[in-house]
Kinemage of the C-alpha trace (Angstrom):
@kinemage 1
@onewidth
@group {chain A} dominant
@subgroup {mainchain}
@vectorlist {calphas} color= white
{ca unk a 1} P 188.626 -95.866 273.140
{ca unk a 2} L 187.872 -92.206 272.877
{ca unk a 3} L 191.194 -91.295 270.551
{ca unk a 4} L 190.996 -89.227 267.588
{ca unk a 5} L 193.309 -90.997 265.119
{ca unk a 6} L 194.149 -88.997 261.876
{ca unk a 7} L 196.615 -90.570 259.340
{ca unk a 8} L 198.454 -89.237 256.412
{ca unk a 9} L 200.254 -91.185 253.590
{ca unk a 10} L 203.223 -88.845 253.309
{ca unk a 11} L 204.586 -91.161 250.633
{ca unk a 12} L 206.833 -93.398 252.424
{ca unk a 13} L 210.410 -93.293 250.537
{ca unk a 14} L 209.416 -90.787 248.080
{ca unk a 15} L 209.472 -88.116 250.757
{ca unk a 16} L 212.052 -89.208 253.514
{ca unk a 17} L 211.253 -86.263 255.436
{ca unk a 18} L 211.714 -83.792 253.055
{ca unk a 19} L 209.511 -80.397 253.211
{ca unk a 20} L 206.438 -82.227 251.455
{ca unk a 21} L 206.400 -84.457 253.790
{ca unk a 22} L 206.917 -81.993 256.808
{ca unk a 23} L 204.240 -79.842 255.343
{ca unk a 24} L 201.729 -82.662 255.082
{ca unk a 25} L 202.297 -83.275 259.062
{ca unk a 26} L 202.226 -79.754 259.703
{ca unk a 27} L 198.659 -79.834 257.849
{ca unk a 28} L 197.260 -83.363 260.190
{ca unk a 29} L 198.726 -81.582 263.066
{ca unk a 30} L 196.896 -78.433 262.467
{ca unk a 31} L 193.849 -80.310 262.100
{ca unk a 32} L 194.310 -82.434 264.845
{ca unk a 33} L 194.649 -79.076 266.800
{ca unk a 34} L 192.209 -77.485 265.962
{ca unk a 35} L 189.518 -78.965 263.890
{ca unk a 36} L 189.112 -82.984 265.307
{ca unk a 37} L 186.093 -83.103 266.189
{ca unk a 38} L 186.711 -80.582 269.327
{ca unk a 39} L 188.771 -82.868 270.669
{ca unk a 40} L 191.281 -81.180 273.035
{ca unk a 41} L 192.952 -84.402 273.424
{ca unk a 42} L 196.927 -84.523 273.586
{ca unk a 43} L 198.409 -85.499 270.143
{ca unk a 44} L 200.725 -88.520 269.347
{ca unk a 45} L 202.763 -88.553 266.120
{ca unk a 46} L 203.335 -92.067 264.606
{ca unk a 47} L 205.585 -92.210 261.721
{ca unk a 48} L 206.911 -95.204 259.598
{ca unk a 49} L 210.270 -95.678 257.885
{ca unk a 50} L 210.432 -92.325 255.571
{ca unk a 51} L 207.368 -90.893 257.659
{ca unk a 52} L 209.633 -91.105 260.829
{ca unk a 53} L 212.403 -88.950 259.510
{ca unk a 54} L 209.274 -86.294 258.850
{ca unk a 55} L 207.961 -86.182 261.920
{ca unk a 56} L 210.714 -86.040 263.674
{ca unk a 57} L 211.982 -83.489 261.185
{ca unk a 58} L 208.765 -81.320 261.794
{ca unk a 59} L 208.292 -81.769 265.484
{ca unk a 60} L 212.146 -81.146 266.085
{ca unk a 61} L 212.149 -77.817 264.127
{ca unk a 62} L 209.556 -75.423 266.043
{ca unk a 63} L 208.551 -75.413 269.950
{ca unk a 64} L 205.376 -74.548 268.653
{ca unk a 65} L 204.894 -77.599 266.864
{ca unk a 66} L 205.629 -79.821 270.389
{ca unk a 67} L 203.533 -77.713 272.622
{ca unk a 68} L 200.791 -80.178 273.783
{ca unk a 69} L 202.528 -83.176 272.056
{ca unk a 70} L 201.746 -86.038 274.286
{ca unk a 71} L 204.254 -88.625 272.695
{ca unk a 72} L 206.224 -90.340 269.747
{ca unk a 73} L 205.963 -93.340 268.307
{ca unk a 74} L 208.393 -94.648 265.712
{ca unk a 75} L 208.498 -97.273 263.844
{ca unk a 76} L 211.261 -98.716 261.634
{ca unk a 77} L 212.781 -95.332 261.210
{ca unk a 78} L 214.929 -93.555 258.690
{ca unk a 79} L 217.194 -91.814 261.621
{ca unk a 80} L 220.626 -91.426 260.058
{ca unk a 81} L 219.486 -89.815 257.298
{ca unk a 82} L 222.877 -89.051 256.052
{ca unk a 83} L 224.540 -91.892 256.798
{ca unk a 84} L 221.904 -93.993 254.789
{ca unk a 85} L 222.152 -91.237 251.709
{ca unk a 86} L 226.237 -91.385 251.572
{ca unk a 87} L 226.108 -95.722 252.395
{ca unk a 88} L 223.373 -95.760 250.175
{ca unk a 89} L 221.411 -98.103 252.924
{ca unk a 90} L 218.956 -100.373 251.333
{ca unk a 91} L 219.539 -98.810 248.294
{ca unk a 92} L 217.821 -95.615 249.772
{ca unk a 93} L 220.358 -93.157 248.002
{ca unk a 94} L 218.335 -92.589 244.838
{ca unk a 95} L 215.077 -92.185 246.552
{ca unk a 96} L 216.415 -89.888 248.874
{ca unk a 97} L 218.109 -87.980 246.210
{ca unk a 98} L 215.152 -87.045 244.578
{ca unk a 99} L 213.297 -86.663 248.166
{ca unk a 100} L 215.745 -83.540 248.849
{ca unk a 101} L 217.319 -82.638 244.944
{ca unk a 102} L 220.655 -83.481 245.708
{ca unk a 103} L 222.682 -85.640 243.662
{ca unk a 104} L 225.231 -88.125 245.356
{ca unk a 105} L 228.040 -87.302 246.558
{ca unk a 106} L 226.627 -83.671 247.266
{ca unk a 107} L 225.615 -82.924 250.347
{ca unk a 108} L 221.729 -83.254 251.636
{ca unk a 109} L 220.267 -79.667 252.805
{ca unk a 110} L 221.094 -78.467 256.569
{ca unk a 111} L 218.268 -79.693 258.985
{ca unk a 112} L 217.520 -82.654 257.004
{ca unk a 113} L 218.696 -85.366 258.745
{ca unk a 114} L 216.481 -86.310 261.431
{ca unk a 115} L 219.220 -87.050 264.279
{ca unk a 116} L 220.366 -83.645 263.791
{ca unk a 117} L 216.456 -82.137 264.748
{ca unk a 118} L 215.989 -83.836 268.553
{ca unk a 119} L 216.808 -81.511 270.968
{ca unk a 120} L 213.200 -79.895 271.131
{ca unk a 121} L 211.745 -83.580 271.545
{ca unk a 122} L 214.200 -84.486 274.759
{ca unk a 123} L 211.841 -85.363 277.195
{ca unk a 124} L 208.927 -86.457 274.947
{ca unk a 125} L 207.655 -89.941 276.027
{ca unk a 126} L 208.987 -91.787 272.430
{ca unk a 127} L 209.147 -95.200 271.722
{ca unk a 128} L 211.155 -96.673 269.046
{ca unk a 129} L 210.024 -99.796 267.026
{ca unk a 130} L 213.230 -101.780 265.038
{ca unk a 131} L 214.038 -105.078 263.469
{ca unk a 132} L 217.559 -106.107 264.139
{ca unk a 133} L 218.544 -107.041 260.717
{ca unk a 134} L 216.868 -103.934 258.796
{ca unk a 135} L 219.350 -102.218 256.124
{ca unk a 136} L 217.549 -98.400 256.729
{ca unk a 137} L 217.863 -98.816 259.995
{ca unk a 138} L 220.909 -100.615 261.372
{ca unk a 139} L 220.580 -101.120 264.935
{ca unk a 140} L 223.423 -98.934 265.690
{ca unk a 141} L 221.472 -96.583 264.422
{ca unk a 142} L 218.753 -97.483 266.987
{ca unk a 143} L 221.730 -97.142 269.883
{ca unk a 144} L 222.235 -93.562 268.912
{ca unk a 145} L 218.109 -92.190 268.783
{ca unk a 146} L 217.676 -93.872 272.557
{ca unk a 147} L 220.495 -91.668 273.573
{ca unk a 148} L 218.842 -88.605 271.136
{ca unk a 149} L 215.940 -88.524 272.088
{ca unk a 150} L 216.911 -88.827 276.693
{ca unk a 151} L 215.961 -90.734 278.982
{ca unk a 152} L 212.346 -90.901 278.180
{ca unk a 153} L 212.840 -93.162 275.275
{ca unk a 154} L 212.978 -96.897 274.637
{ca unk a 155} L 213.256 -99.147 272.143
{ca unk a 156} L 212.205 -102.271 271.414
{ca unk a 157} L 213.345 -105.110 269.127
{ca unk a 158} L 210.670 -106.774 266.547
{ca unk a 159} L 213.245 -109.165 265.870
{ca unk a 160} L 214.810 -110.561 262.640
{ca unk a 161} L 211.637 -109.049 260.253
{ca unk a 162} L 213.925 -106.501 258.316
{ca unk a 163} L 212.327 -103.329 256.995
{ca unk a 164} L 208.928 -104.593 256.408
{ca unk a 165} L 205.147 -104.829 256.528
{ca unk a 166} L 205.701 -107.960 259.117
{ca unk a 167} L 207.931 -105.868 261.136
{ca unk a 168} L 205.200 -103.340 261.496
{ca unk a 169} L 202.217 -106.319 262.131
{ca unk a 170} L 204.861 -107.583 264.990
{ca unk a 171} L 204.354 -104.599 267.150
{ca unk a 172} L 202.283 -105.301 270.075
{ca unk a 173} L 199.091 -103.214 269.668
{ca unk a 174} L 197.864 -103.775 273.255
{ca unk a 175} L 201.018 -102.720 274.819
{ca unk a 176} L 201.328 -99.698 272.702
{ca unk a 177} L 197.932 -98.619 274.085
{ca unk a 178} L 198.432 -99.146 277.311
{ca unk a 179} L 201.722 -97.752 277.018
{ca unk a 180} L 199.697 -94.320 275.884
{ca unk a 181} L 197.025 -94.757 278.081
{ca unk a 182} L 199.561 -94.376 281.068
């Protein structure tokens, strides 16, 4: 359909948005910039679970990285980043632990919690994709990004498909397209 679509496996868990993870992005985005092809297309970040929390973690940290940045898309993100480190949400503790080299109950490194990294992306068209009954991302959670990220955001439910590969197949693809497109 005439998109340039780069990807990056930024490690999932093993990362959760931690300066790997943002430097990775930083290094697609750059590309996409700049060497794709001559495309001067607008970019859209996609990020899943762990890759969420990193690219709203890069995006959210520089106006230079949002100049041109045509939209988010989000799917089952790790938002509360702190929350799910201290709760130790679906038993993310230990992987985020080693993500940021903290040990529980110290404190994870200023900036890295994604819902703290938002105010540069208020007014970037973002949608949010969530399964009700998914332990990273409690819907509450979901309730609190909306209102983040302004009124340019939505969510929308994949139903009861917890934090998972059919969560992600649930989306619907032709939606999301045209939901770019326009």
């Amino acid at each position: 359909a005439g998109y340039v679509v780069a990807a990056s496996d930024i490690g999932g868990l093993s990362t959760v948005g931690d300066t790997a993870a943002q430097t990775a992005i930083g290094e697609l985005d750059t590309w996409a910039k700049g060497d794709a092809g001559g495309s001067t297309a607008d970019r859209v970040g996609l990020g899943i679970s762990g890759g969420a929390a990193g690219l709203v973690n890069y995006f959210g940290k520089s106006p230079g990285h949002v100049a041109d940045l045509a939209a988010l898309v989000l799917v089952l993100p790790l938002w509360a980043l702190d929350d799910a480190y201290q709760g130790d949400w679906g038993g993310t503790r230990s992987a985020i632990e080693t993500a940021w080299s903290v040990t529980y109950p110290a404190a994870l490194p200023a900036g890295a919690d994604p819902s703290d990294n938002t105010t540069l992306l208020d007014g970037i068209p973002t949608r949010v994709y969530y399964a009700s009954d998914d332990p990273i991302t409690p819907s509450g959670t979901v309730t609190a990004m909306v209102a983040a990220f302004g009124a340019n955001c939505t969510s929308h439910n994949l139903g009861a498909l917890g934090h998972t590969d059919a969560a992600i197949a649930a989306i619907d693809k032709a939606d999301l397209v045209a939901w770019l497109q326009a």
